[in-house]
N, C-alpha and C positions, 0 to 999 in steps of 0.2 A: 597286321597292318591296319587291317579294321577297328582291331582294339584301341590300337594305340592315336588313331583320330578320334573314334570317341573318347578317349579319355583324355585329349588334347581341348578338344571340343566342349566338354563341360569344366573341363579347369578354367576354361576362358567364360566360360557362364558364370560363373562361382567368384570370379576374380569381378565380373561386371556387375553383377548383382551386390555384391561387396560393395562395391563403389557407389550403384546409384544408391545402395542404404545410406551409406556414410556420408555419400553428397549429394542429402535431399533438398530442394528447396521447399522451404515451409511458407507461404505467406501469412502476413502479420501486419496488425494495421497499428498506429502508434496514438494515442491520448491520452491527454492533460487533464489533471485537476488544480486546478490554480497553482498552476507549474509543477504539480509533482508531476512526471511525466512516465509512461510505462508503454512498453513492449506488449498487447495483447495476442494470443495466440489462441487460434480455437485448436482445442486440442481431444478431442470426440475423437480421432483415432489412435489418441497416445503414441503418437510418434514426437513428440519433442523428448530430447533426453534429461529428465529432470533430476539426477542424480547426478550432472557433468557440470560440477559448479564454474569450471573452468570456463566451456562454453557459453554457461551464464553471465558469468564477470565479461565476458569478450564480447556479448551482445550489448552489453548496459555501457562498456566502455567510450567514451565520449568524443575521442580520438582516434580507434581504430575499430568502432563497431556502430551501433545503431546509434547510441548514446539516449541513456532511459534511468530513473532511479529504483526500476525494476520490472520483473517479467510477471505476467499473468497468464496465467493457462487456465482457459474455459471447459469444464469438464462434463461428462453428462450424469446423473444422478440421480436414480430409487425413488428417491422419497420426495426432492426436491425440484424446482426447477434447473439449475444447474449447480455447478461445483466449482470454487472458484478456491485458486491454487496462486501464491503467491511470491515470488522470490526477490526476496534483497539485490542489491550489484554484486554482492561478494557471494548469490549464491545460497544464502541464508533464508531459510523457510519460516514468515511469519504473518500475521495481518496485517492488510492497512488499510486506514480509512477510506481516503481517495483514491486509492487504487479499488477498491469495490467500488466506490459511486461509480470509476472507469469501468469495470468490470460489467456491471448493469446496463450502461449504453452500449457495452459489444455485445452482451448479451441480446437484448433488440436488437442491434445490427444485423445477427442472425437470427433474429425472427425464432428466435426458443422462447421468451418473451412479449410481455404487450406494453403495458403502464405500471405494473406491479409486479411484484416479483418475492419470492420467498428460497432463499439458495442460502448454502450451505459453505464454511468457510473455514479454516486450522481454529478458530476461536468458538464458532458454533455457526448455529441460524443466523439468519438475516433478513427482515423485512426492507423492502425498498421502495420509491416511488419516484416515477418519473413526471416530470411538468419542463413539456420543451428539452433544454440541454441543463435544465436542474434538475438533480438527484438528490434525495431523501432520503437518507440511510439508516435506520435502524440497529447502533449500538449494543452491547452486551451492557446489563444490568453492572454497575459499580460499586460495591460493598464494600472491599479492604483499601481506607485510605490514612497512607500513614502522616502523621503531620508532624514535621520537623521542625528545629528552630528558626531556619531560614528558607524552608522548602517541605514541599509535597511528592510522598511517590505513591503513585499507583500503577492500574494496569488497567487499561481499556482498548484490548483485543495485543495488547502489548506495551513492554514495560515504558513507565513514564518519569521522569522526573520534571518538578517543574517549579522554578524560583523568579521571584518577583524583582524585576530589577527597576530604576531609575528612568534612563535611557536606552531603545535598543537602536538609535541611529548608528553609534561609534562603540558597541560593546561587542569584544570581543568574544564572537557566538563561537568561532572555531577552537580556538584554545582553551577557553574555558569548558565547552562542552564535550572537548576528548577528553577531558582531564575528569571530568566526572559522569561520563557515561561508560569508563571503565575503573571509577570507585565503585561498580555495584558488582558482585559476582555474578559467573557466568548464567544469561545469557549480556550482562550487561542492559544497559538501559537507553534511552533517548532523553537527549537533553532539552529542554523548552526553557525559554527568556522569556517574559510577559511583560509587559508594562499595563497598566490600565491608563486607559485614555479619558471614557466616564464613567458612569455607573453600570452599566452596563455592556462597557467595550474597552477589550486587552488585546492589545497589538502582542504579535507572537512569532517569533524566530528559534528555528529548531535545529537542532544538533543530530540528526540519524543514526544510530549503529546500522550497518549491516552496507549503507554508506557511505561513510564511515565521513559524513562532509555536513555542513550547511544545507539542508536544502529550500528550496521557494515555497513549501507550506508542506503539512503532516496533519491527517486529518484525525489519526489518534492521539497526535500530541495536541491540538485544539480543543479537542474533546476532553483531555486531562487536564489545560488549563481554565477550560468552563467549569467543569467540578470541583477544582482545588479552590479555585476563586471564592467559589459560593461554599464551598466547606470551610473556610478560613473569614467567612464573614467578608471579604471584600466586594460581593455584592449580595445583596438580595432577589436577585431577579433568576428568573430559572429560564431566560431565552439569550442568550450570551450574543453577542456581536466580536469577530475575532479576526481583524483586518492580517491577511499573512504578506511574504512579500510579492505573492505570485496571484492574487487577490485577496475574496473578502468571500469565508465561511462565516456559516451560524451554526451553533450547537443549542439543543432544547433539551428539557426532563424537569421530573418532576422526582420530588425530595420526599422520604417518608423514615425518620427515626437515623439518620445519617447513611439511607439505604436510595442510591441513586438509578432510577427506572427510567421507560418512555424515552431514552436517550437517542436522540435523532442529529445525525450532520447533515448537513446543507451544505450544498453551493454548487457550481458548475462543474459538466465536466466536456469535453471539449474531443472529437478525432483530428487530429493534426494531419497526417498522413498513411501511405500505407507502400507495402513492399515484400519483400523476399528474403529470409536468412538461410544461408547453408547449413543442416545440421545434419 
């Protein structure tokens, strides 16, 4: 009889504990970089489950979750100040530009930072700097750019495509840019529209994989159209002005033998709100 309540007794422990893992609440605070928007999540005890693409997609969903154009998980790190961990809506592990510059203000959220910062990311290092709610980002150096006859692709912290159009008021960013951000093989690419406005300012609408949508600015697709620009001779100038439609980025570097360095993003990044996910 004795037995059979203890082992009554811990199957209902076992069944509890089950539970509170499965239904943890995580809190998580949510910001913006000129409308890119992401889910942060301090994650120093690696209880988010980052393998459950599914969960992921349901967090970022717009309609029955947070609604984010992806997740960030703050990591602790060795070498660096932290470790920043990135996820698409669909789940899909890569870089993004303004999702670091966001990265770096949760970072000081938590006080693991001050005004500088040096962390570590699926693409490499990363220097950063903060001034107020602008962030100063520190890009991967740009060496392989392929120049096509109506477009540029490269890769700066991830894959770019990027074609000079006319007008981006009435061009169709969504259809055109499914249609050729799955002409590239897998992983597939990002699509960017540029117009140039003057000598040194291109309006830019981007096309996301892993979004698989439109979205309000792409700090690596920005970054792809400042270099393509100035590598195809559309400007001279090595400080780019790149109005998106969620605001107004700036990208810098400096040029030596078609070998692209000093690659810095700018622009704001913003905490909207904060809250709880079950996971």
């Amino acid at each position: 009889m004795v037995l059979t309540d203890f082992n009554r007794v811990l199957t209902e422990l076992i069944l509890y504990v089950n539970h509170y893992l499965c239904c943890m609440n995580l809190p998580f605070l949510k910001y913006q970089g000129t409308g890119n928007d992401f889910v942060m999540v301090d994650n120093r005890t690696k209880i988010f489950p980052k393998k459950n693409t599914d969960k992921i997609s349901q967090i970022c969903d717009r309609h029955f979750g947070v609604g984010a154009d992806g997740i960030i998980l703050i990591e602790e790190d060795k070498e660096y100040d932290f470790k920043m961990i990135y996820f698409n809506a669909d789940g899909s592990e890569t870089f993004c530009g303004n999702g670091a510059r966001c990265a770096v203000a949760f970072a000081k959220h938590l006080k693991m930072i001050t005004d500088k910062t040096t962390f570590i990311a699926v693409d490499g290092p990363h220097f950063a700097e903060i001034n107020n709610d602008i962030i100063s980002l520190q890009m991967i150096d740009v060496d392989e750019i392929e120049v096509k006859e109506n477009a540029v692709f490269t890769y700066t912290g991830t894959q770019h495509h990027v074609e000079l159009v006319d007008s981006l008021d009435n061009y169709p960013v969504f259809e055109n840019g499914k249609k050729i951000r799955y002409s590239y093989t897998n992983p597939g690419s990002n699509v960017n529209f540029a117009q140039q406005i003057n000598e040194n300012t291109f309006r830019v609408r981007t096309y996301e994989k892993g979004v698989e949508n439109e979205t309000l600015a792409c700090g690596t697709g920005v970054t792809a159209v400042a270099i393509a620009m100035h590598k195809t001779k559309k400007t001279n100038s090595n400080l780019i002005s790149l109005p998106v439609e969620g605001g107004l980025l700036e990208v810098s570097f400096s040029e030596e033998n078609g070998s692209y360095k000093n690659v810095f993003l700018k622009g704001p990044a913003t905490f909207v709100f904060k809250g709880e996910i079950s996971v």
